[in-house]
N, C-alpha and C positions, 0 to 999 in steps of 0.2 A: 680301413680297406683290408681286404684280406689276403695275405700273401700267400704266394701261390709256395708249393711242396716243392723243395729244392733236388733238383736232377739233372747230373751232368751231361754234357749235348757235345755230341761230337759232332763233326762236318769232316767228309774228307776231303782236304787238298786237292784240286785238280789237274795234276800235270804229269802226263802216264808216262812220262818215262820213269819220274820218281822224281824225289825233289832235294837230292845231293848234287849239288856241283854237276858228277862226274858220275852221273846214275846210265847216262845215254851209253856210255862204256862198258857197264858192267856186263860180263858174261850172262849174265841171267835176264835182260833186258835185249829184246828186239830192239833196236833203234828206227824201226817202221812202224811201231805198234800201235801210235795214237794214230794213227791214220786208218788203222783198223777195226770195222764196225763189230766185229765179234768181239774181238778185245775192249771196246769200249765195250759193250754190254756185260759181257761177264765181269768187268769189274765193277761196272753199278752196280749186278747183283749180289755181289761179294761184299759192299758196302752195306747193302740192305738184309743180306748176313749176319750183319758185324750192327745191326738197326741203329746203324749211324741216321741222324736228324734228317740230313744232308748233303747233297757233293757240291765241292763248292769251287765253281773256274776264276779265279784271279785271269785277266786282259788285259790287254794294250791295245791299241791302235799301231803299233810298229813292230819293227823285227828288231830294233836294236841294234846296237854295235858287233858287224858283222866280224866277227870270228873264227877261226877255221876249225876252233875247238868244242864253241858252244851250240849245244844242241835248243833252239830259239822257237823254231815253229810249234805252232798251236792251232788246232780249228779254231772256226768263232763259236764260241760257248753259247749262245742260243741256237742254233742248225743243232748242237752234238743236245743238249738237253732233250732237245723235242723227240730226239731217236732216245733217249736214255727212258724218257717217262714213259714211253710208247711200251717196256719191257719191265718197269716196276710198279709198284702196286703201292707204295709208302715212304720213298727215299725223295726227301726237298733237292729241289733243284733251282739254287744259285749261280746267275752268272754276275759276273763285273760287266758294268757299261758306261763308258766315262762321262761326265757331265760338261768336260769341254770341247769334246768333239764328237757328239750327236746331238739330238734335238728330244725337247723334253717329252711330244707328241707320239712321237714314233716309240721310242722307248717306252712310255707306257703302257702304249696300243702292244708292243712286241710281248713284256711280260705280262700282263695281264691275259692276252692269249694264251701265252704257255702254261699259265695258271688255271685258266678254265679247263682248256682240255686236258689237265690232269689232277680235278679235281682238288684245288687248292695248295699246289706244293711247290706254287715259283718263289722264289725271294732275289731280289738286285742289290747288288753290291753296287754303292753309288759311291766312285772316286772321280778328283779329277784329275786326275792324271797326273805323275812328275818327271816324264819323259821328255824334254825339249824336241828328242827325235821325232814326234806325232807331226809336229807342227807340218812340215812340208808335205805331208801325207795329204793333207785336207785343203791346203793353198799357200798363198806366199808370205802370211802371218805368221809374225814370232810368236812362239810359246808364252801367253799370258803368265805376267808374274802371279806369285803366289796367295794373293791377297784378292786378285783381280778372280782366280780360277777360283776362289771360294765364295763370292760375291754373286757372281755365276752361278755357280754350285746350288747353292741356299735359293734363288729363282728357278732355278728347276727340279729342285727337291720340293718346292711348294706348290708347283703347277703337277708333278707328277701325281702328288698326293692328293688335289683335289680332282683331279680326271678319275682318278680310281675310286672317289667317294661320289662322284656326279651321278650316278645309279645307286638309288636307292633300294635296296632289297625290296624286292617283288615288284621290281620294274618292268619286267618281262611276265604277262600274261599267258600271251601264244592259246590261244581259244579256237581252237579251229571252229565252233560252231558259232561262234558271236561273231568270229573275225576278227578281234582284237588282240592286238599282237603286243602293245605296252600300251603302259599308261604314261602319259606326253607331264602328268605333272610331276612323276616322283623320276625326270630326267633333268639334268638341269646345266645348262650353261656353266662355262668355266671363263669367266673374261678374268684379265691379268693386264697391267701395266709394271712394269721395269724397267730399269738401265738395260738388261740382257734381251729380254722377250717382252713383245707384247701379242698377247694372243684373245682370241675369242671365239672359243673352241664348244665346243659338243661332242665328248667321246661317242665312240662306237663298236665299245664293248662292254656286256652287262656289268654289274657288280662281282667280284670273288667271291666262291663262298665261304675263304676265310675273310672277309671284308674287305683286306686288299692283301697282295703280296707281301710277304715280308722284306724289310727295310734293312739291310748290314751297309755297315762302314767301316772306310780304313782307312785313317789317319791320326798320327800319333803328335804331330803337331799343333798348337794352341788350338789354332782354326777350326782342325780337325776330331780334336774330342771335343769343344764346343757344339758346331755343329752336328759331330755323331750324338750329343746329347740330348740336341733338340731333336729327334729325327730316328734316329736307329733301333730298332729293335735289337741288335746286337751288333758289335764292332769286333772287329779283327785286327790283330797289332801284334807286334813285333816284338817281345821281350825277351833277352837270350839269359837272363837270369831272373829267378822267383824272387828276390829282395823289389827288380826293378819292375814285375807283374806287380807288386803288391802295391809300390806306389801309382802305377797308372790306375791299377783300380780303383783304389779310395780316390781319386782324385776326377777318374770318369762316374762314378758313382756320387761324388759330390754336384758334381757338375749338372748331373742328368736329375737329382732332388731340384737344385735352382731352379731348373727350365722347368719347374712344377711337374716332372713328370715320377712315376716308382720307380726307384732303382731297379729295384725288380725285376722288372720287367725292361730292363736296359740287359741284355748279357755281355760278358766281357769274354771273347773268345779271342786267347793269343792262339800263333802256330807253334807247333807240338812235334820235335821230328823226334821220335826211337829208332833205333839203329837195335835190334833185341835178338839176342843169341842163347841159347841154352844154359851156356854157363856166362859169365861176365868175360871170361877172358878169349870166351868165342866171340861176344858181341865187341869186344876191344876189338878183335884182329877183322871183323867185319868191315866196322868203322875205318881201321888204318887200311882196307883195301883201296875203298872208294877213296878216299883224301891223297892216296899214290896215285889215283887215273888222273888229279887236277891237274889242267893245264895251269903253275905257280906263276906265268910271267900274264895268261890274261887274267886269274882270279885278281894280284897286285892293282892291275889296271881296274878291274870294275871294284876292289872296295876302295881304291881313290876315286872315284868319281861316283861310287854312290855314299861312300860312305866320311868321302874326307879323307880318310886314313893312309898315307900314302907313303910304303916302306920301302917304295923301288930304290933310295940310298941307302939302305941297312945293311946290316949282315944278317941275313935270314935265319941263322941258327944261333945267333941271340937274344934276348930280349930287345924289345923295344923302348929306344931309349925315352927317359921322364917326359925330356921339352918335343918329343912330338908325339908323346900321347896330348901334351898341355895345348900345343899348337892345331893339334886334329881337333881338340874338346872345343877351342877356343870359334872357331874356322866351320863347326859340319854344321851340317843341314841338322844332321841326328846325334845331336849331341848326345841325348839320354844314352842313344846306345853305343857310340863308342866309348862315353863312361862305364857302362854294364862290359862294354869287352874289357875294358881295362882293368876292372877288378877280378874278373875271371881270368886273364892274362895273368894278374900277381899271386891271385891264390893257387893258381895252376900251375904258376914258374914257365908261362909257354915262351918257345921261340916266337921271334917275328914269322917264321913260318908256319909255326902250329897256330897262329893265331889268325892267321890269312887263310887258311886249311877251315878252322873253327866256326870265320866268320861266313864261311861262304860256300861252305857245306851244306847250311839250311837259309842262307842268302838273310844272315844278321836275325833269324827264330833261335830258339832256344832248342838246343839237341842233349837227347837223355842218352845214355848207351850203357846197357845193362840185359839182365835179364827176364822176364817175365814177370815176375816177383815184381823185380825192383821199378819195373815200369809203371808197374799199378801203382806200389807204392807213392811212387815218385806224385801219380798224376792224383790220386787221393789227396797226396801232402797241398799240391796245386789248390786244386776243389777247394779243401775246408779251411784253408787260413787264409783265406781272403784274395790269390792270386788270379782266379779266374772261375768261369762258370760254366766251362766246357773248352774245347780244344778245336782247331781245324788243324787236323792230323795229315801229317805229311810223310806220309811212306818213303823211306829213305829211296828205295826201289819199287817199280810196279815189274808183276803182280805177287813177289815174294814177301814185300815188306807192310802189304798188306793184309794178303792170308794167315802171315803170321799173329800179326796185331787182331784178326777178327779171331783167329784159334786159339788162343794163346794169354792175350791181354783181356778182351773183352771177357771170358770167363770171369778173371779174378775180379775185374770191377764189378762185375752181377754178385760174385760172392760180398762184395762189402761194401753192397746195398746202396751204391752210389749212382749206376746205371741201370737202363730198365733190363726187365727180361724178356719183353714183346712191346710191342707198338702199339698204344691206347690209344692211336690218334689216327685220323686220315688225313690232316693236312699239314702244313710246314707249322705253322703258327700254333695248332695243337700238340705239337712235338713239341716247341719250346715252351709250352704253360702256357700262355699270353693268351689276354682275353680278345674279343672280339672287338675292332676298333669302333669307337663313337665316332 
């Protein structure tokens, strides 16, 4: 098989306030702004600037733990795409849509629309969610345990997938003179039985003309790079240091050879936050700006409860003692990563403060903070030793922290022949190399 020419693939992160903690605060930052259709437009174009792959909305079904400090609200990422493609001509447009709380029908039928009328540039981010908070949104059921919401998952990843292949290319005729609008045999039936769905369906939207939407996933857990491996065109994950990218790679990479498919063509896209200043010790005092806006008593609270990590008995301007890093490693959901913070804690000598500051700055991603140089650098060194295959980049701030990265960074990556320097492609699936599916 012939492997496709290696090209780093950015996505930008979608969440316009920016994706620091304590972005909604900064001086530079409307805190009305995603609610703003000019403001959403210019900054797709500023992406497709910058000939990023992709934008890409991470979603929930909920608001979360209501806070007086967190800035929470979001549109629904398919209403904002359909206004975003309507204004570009070449930028992919992924949204998140969970798999335990919508329907596998609807969701195909939604992206597959948004995919036609912009000539093949949707891709879904299929999670299923780890917010117990959804649950009462949608009825009086508890939030399916972990095993159950992936059992789930994998039945509607396979009904989604075959509604999207039930049109066969050149299924649609449209003859005005014959009258013949499709041909009835290359349409075909989708029955399905499961534990989740039983369905027996007949879409009613033609084929993609990238064949289907593109496939991402995020999940860092057994489950979740298993099934990203059967199933994803590219996955999304969480590594706040490059030792601990390199082992989820080789390891999602192994995994996605088993399920007999090319690595290859699997991409491993961690988030990517720069924090980038002229000089390093502009981007240092950038950095210490935003981690002063944290509110430090609710950040405490959500890295215990998303992360395990819980230092509300410490002394903040200590280290963290051994037996509750041992007891947090022992105890989290995410274990890999608060081992990765823990090693980054001792190489860095951080407070229990700076380490809650650290983790929750880029909400447990990996944050560079440097300057321009050192960003390429940094995302180069990423690229060629095996830690990833492109980024979904997360503007510490919008729209600074991305102007800068598209003026700035993307240059040096085109100098060192890693990213393109124009857009060969018209569809999302052409951006990543990936061939047409069978």
């Amino acid at each position: 098989m012939t492997e496709p020419t290696r090209e780093l693939h950015l996505n930008l992160f979608g969440n316009w306030y920016g994706n620091h903690r304590a972005a909604w605060r900064h001086p530079g930052v409307d805190p009305h702004q995603l609610w703003d259709i000019d403001f959403n437009i210019r900054t797709a174009r500023t992406a497709e600037r910058g000939l990023f792959d992709a934008v890409f909305f991470a979603d929930g079904p909920n608001l979360g733990p209501v806070q007086p400090t967190s800035g929470q609200t979001k549109p629904e990422p398919i209403t904002l795409l359909s206004v975003l493609g309507a204004v570009t001509t070449h930028l992919g447009l992924a949204s998140t849509v969970s798999t335990t709380y919508s329907e596998p029908y609807n969701t195909a039928r939604q992206i597959a629309s948004l995919d036609l009328l912009t000539g093949g540039r949707a891709g879904w981010n299929a999670v299923t969610g780890s917010s117990a908070a959804a649950a009462s949104n949608f009825g009086p059921a508890s939030h399916p345990e972990h095993a159950l919401r992936y059992e789930r998952s994998e039945e509607f990843l396979q009904i989604v997938k075959a509604l999207w292949e039930s049109w066969e290319p050149g299924a649609v005729i449209a003859d005005q003179g014959t009258g013949v609008f499709l041909d009835p045999g290359k349409v075909h039936r989708v029955p399905f039985r499961g534990r989740h769905f039983q369905i027996d369906a007949v879409f009613n939207v033609p084929r993609s003309p990238q064949g289907r939407p593109l496939i991402f996933h995020a999940g860092d857990s057994d489950f979740g790079r298993s099934q990203g491996a059967r199933h994803a065109d590219a996955i999304f994950t969480a590594q706040p240091t490059i030792e601990a990218a390199r082992e989820f790679y080789r390891d999602f990479k192994r995994r996605v050879a088993e399920a007999g498919r090319n690595p290859a063509y699997a991409h491993v896209m961690p988030g990517y936050l720069a924090v980038v200043g002229s000089t390093e010790a502009e981007a240092k005092a950038a950095f210490d700006e935003l981690n002063r806006l944290i509110d430090i008593e609710g950040a405490i609270e959500e890295v215990a409860r998303g992360d395990g990590l819980d230092v509300s008995g410490v002394d903040l301007d200590r280290p963290i003692p051994d037996s509750l890093w041992e007891h947090s490693i022992a105890t989290s959901t995410f274990r890999s990563r608060v081992e990765a913070l823990r090693t980054k804690a001792a190489e860095a000598r951080l407070t229990a403060r700076q380490v809650i500051e650290w983790d929750i700055a880029a909400h447990g991603h990996y944050v560079f903070v440097g300057t321009p140089e050192q960003v390429a650098d940094d995302i180069e060194l990423w690229f060629t030793t095996g830690a990833a295959d492109g980024f979904n980049y997360k503007a510490p701030t919008f729209p600074d922290g991305l102007e800068i990265f598209v003026d700035h960074v993307v240059p040096l990556l085109q100098k060192k022949g890693v990213y393109r320097r124009e857009y060969t492609a018209t569809t999302l699936r052409g951006h990543y190399g990936l061939p047409y599916p069978n």
